[in-house]
C-alpha positions as CSV (number, residue, x, y, z in Angstrom):
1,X,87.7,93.0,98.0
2,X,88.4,94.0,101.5
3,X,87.3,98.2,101.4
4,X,88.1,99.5,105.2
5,X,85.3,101.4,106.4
6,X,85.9,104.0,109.6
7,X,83.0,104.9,112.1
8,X,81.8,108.8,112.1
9,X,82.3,109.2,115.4
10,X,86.6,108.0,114.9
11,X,86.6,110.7,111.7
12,X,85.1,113.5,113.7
13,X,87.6,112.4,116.7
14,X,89.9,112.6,113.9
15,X,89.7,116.0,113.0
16,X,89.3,117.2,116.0
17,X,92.9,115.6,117.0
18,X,94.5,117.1,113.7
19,X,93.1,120.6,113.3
20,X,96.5,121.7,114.9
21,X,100.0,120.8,113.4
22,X,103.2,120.4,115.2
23,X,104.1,124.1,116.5
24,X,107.5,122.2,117.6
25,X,109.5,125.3,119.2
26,X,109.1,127.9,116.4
27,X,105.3,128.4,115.8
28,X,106.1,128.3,112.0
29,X,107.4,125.0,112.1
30,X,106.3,122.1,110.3
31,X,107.3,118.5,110.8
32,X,106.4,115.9,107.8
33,X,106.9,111.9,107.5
34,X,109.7,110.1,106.2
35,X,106.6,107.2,105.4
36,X,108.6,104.8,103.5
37,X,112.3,103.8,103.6
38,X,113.7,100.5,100.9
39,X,117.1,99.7,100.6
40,X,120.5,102.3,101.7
41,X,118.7,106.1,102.7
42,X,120.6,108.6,104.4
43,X,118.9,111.6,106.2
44,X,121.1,114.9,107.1
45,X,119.0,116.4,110.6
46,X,121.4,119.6,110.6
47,X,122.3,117.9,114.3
48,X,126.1,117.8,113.5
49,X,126.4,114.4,112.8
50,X,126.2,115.0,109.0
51,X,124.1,111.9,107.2
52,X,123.0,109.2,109.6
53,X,121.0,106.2,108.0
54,X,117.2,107.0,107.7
55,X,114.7,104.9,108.7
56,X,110.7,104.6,108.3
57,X,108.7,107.7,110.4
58,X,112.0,110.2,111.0
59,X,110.3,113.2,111.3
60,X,111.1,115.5,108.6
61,X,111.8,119.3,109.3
62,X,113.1,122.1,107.6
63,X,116.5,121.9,106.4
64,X,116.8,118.6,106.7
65,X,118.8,116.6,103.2
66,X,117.5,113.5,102.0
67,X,119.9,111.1,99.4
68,X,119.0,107.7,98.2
69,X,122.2,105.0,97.7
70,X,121.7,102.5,94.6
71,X,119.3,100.3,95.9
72,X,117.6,103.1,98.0
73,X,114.2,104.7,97.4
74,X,111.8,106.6,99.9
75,X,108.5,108.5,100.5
76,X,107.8,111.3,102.3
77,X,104.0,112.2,103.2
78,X,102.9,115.9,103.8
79,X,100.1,116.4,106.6
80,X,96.9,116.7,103.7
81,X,98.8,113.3,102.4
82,X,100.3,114.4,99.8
83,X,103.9,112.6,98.6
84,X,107.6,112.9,97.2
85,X,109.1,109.8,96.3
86,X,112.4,109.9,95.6
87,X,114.6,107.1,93.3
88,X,117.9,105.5,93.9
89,X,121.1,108.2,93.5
90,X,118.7,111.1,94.4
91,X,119.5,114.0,96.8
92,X,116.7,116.5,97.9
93,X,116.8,119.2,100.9
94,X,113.9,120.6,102.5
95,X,114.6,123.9,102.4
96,X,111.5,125.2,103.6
97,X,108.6,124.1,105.8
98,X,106.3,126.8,107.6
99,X,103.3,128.4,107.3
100,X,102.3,131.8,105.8
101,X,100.9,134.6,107.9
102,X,97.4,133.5,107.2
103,X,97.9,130.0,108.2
104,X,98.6,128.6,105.0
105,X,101.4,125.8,104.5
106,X,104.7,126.7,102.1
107,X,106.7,123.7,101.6
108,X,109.7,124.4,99.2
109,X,111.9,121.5,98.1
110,X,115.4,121.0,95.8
111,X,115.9,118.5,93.9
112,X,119.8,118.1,93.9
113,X,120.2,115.3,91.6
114,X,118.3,112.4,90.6
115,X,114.8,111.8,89.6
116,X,111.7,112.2,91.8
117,X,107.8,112.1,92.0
118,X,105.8,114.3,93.3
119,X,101.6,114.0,93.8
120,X,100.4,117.1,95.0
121,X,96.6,117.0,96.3
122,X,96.6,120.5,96.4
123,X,94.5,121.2,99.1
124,X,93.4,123.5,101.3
125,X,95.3,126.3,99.3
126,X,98.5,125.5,100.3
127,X,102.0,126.0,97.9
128,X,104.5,123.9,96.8
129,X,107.5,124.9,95.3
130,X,110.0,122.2,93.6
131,X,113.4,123.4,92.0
132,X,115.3,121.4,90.2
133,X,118.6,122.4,88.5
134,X,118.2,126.0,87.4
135,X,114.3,125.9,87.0
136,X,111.3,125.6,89.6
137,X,107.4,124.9,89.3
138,X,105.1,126.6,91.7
139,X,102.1,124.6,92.6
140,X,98.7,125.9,93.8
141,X,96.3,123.2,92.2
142,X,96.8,119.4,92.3
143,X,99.5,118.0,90.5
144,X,101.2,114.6,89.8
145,X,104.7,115.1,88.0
146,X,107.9,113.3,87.9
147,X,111.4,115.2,87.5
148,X,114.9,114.7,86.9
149,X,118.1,117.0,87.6
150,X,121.6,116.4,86.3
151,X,124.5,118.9,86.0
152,X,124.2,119.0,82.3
153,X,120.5,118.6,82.0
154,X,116.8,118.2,83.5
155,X,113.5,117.2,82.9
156,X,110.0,117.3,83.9
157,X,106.7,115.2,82.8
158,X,102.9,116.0,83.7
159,X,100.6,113.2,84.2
160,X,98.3,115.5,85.6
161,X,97.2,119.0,84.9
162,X,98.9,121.9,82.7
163,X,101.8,123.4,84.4
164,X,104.1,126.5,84.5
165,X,108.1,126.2,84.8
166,X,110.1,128.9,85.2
167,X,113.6,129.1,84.6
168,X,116.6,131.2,83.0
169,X,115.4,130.8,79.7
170,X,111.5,132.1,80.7
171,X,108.4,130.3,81.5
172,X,107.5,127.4,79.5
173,X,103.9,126.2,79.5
174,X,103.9,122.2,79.9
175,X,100.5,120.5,79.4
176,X,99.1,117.2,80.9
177,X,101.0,114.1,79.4
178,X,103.9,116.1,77.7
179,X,107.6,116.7,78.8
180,X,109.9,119.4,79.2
181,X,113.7,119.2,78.9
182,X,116.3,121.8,79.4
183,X,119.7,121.8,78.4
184,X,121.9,122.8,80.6
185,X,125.1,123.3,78.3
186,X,122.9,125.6,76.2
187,X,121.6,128.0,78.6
188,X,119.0,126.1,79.7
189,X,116.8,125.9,76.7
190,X,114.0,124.2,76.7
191,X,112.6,121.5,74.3
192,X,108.8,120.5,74.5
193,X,107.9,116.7,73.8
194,X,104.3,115.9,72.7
195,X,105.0,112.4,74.7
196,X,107.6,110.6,76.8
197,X,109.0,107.2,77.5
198,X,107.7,104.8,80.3
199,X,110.2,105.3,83.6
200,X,111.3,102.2,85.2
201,X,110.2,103.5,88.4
202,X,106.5,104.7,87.5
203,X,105.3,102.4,88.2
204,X,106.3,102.0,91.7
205,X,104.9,105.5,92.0
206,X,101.7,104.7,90.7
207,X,101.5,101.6,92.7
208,X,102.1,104.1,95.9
209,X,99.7,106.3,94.8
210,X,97.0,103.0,94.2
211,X,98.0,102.4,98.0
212,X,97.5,105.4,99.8
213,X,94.1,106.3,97.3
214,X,93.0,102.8,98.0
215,X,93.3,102.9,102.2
216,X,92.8,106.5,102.7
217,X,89.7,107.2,100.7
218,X,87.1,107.4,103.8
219,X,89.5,110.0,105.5
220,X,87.1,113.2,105.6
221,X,89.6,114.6,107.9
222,X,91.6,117.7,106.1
223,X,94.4,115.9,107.0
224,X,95.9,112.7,105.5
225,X,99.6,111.4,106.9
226,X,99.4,108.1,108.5
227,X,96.0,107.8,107.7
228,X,96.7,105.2,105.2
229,X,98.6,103.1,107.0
230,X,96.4,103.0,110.0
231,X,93.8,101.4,107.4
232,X,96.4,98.7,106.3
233,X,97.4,97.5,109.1
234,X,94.6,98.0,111.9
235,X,91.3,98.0,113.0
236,X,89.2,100.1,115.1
237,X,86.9,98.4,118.2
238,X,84.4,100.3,120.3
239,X,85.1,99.2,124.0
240,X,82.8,99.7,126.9
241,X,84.3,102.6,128.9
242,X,87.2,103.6,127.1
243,X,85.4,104.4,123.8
244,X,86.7,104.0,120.4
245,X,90.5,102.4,120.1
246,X,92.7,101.6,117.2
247,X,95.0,98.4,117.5
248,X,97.5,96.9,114.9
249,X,97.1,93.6,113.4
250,X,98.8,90.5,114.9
251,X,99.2,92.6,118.4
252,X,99.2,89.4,120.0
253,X,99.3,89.3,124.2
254,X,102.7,90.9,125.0
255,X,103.1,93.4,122.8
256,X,103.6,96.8,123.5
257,X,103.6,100.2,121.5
258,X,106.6,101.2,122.7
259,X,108.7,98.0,122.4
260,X,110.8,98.6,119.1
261,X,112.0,102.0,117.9
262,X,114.4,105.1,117.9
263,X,115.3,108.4,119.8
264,X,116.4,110.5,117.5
265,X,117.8,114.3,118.0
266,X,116.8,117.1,116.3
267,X,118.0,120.7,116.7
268,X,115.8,123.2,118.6
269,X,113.3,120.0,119.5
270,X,115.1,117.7,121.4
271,X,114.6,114.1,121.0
272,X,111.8,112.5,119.2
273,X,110.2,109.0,118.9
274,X,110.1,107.2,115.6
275,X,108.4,104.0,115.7
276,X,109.5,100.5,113.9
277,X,105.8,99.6,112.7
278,X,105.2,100.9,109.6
279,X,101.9,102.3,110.8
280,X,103.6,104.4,113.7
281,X,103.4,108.0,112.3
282,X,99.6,108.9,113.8
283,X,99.4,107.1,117.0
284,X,102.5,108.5,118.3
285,X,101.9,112.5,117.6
286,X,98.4,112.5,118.2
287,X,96.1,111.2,120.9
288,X,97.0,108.7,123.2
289,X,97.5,104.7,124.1
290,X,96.4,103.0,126.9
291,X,96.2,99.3,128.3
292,X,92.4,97.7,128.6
293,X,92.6,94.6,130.0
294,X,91.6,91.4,127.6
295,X,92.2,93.4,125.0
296,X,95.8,94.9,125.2
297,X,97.1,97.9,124.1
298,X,94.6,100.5,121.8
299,X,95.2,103.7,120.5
300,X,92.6,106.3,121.4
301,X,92.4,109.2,118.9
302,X,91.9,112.6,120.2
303,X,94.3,114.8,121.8
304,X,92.7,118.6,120.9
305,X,95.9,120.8,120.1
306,X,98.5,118.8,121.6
307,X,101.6,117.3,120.1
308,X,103.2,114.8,121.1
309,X,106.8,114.0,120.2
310,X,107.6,110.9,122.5
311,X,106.0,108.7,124.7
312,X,102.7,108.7,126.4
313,X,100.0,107.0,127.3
314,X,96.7,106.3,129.9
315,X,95.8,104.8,132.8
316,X,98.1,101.8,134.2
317,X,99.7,99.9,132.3
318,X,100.0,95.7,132.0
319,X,102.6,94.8,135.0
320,X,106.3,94.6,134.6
321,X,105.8,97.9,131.6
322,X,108.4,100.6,131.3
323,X,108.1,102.6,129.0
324,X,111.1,104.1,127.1
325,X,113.3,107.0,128.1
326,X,114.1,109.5,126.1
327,X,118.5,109.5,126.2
328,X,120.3,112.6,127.9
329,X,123.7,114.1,127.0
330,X,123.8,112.9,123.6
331,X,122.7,113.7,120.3
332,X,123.4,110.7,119.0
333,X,120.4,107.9,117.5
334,X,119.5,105.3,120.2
335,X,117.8,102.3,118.8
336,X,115.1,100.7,121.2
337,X,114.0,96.9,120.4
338,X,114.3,96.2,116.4
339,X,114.0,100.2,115.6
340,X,116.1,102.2,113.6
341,X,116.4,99.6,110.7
342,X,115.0,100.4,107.1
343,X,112.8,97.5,105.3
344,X,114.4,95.6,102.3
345,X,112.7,96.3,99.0
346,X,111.1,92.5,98.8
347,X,107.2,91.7,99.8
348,X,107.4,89.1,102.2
349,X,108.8,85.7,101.0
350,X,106.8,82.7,99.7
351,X,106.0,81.0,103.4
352,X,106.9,83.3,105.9
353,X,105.4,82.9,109.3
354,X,104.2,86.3,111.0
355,X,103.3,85.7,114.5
356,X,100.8,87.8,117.0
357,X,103.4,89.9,119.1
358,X,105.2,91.5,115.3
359,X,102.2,94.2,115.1
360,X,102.7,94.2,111.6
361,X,106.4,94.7,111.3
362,X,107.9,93.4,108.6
363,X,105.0,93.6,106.2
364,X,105.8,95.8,103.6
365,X,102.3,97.8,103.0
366,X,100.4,96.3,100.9
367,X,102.6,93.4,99.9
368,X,99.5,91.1,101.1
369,X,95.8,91.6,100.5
370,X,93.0,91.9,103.8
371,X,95.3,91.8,106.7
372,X,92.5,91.5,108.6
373,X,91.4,88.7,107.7
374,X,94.7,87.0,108.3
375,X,94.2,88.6,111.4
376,X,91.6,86.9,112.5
377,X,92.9,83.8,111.6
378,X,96.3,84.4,113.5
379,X,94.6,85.3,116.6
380,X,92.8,81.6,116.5
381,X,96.1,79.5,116.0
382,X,98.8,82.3,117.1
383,X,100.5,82.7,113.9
384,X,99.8,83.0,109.7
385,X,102.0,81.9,106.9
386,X,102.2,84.2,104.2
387,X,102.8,83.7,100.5
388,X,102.9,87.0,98.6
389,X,103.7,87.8,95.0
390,X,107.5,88.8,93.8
391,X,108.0,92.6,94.8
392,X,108.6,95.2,92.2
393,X,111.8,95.3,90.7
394,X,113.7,98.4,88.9
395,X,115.0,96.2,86.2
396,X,111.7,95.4,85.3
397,X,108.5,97.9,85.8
398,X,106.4,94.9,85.1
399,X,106.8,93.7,88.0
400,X,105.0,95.6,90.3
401,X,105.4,96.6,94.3
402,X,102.7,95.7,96.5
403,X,102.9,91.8,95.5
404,X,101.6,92.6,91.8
405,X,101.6,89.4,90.3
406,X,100.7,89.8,86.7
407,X,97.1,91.6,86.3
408,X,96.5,92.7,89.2
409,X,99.0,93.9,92.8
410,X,98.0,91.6,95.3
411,X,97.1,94.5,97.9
412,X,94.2,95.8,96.2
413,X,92.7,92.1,95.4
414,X,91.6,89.0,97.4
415,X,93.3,87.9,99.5
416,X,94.6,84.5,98.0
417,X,97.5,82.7,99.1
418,X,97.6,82.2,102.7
419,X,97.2,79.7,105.0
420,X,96.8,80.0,109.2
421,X,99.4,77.6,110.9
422,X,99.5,76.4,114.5
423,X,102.3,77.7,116.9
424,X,100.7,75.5,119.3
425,X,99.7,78.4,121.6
426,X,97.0,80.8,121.9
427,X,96.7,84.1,120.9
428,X,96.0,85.6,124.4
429,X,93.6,89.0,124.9
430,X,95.6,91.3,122.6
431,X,94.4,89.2,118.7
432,X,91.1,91.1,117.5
433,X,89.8,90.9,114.0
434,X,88.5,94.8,114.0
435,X,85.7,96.2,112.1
């Protein structure tokens, strides 16, 4: 089984890059990831253009409302990679995200209706506070807990750790692997279950979790978002004279960083890039890109303090390059390339074709095991043909996200059932097979 392994010297670039957050314009500001986006997601930016369809890598900042549709579900990863998932028919608002006087981070999140999960690494001593109808649970210690809010009722199950919720009706203590109701047409009180029913979406959320445990556990940075991703879907090479770069899978000669993606507007902040790949959370706020000839286009971690909320890069780039613009005299979104589109909730089909050039786009994470390995393969015959496992489905938690085909998901086993095709070219200078 394919277990991604990082050098020392890119971890201590790492941390180095991350020890500051995005100060945006208020120093107290904090921006988090909208990291996964399936199916009909709406995002309310408080830019006056009430709720706008949400795609992969928004930046999420305070005040901003979240809502699922039917088919919908989404992620949201905090900086120490911590995540929210929200189900279909759910409404949350992030009514706060700053930082204390001593440097701590406060997030504070609603849950307007629905049902939502919530693993809290608890790191670093930072709080979390989650309300949900007329009740709230205030987290300082790692937590992993799913809730639901109705107007007549709510709910709230520990799979991890003993918890305190505190609502009209006092504080009720609910330990590990027990529930919590309250009944809202009877002031709220609460009723204490010694165990509660399977959820058809937890498993989905414990797939996610699998995920971002399984490709993120060699991150000794103190910070987490995007670091996941960057282990599915890339490698890092050490190049003679420009050090230690990251590159995407399937990069293929041609592609570009900047090629497919939105501007969108945010209040206070101006515009901000949100990148198509699902990788493109880290590389974009955090260090820079540059061209190396041969090889293509590599992301160099590093950066110091600096944020970076659009486009940049190093050095000269390949001939013919321009890079995006961010828009002017609008607040509007402004799609670039095939940006600006949320993924459908199905793995890839049985025999689909990814070509260097996609960068991984279209690849639900871990819907196929060792990328790289297909990698390598693509960049000898320019493409790969891809036969993954049925997704997961909600009217059936046995069938699991991440290609899980029975015993075990497909992500998180060998890499099985796939087969390099010819496209009767070459891969050109930007294929690798990483490290």
């Amino acid at each position: 089984m394919y277990k991604p392994r990082l050098h020392g010297m890119v971890l201590t670039v790492l941390a180095c890059a991350l020890l500051a957050l995005p100060a945006a314009a208020d120093s107290q500001a904090r921006i988090v990831r909208l990291s996964d986006v399936q199916g009909t997601v709406q995002v309310d930016k408080n830019s006056g253009l009430g709720f706008e369809n949400a795609f992969a890598n928004l930046p999420i900042t305070q005040g901003t409302q979240l809502r699922t549709r039917e088919n919908g579900r989404a992620e949201i990863e905090f900086e120490d990679g911590s995540t929210l998932r929200v189900t279909p028919n759910t409404s949350v608002e992030f009514s706060r995200l700053g930082l204390s006087d001593a440097g701590k981070r406060v997030s504070v999140v609603e849950l307007v209706e629905g049902r939502a999960y919530l693993n809290w690494l608890g790191k670093s001593g930072d709080e979390f506070t989650l309300n949900f109808s007329r009740e709230k649970v205030q987290l300082g210690q790692a937590a992993h807990i799913r809730v639901a809010s109705s107007s007549s009722m709510a709910e709230i199950a520990s799979f991890k750790n003993d918890l305190e919720v505190v609502g009209p009706s006092g504080t009720v203590k609910l330990e590990k692997n027990k529930m919590v109701s309250f009944d809202g047409s009877d002031g709220d009180r609460a009723t204490v279950a010694k165990s509660f029913d399977e959820d058809p979406y937890d498993e989905w959320d414990r797939q996610s979790i699998e995920y971002h445990d399984q490709y993120s556990k060699n991150n000794s940075t103190p910070y987490g978002y995007g670091y996941s991703d960057l282990s599915y879907y890339g490698g890092y090479t050490t190049l003679a004279g420009y050090g230690t770069l990251w590159q995407p899978y399937f990069a293929g000669a041609g592609w570009n960083p900047f090629m497919d993606g939105a501007w969108s507007w945010y209040p206070g902040m101006g515009y901000m890039w949100a990148s198509a790949y699902p990788w493109g959370w880290m590389p974009y706020y955090y260090g820079n890109w540059m061209f190396v000839p041969g090889y293509g286009w590599g992301w160099q971690p590093g950066g110091g303090n600096t944020w970076h909320g659009g486009i940049h890069y190093l050095g000269a780039a390949v001939a013919g390059f321009q890079a995006p613009v961010a828009p002017k005299g609008t607040v509007n979104t402004v799609v670039v390339g095939r940006g600006g589109t949320a993924v459908t909730t199905n793995a890839p089909a049985m025999g689909r074709v990814v070509k260097n050039g996609s960068a991984g786009l279209g690849i639900p994470r871990g819907s196929v095991g060792n990328l790289r390995h297909l990698n390598t393969q693509a960049a000898k015959t320019g493409s790969v043909e891809l036969h993954a496992a049925a997704p997961f489905a909600a009217s059936s938690w046995r069938a699991g996200g991440y290609g899980y085909g029975g015993a075990h998901p497909v992500g998180f086993g060998e890499v099985g059932n796939a087969s390099a095709r010819s496209s009767g070219h070459s891969s050109g200078g930007g294929g690798h097979s990483g490290h």
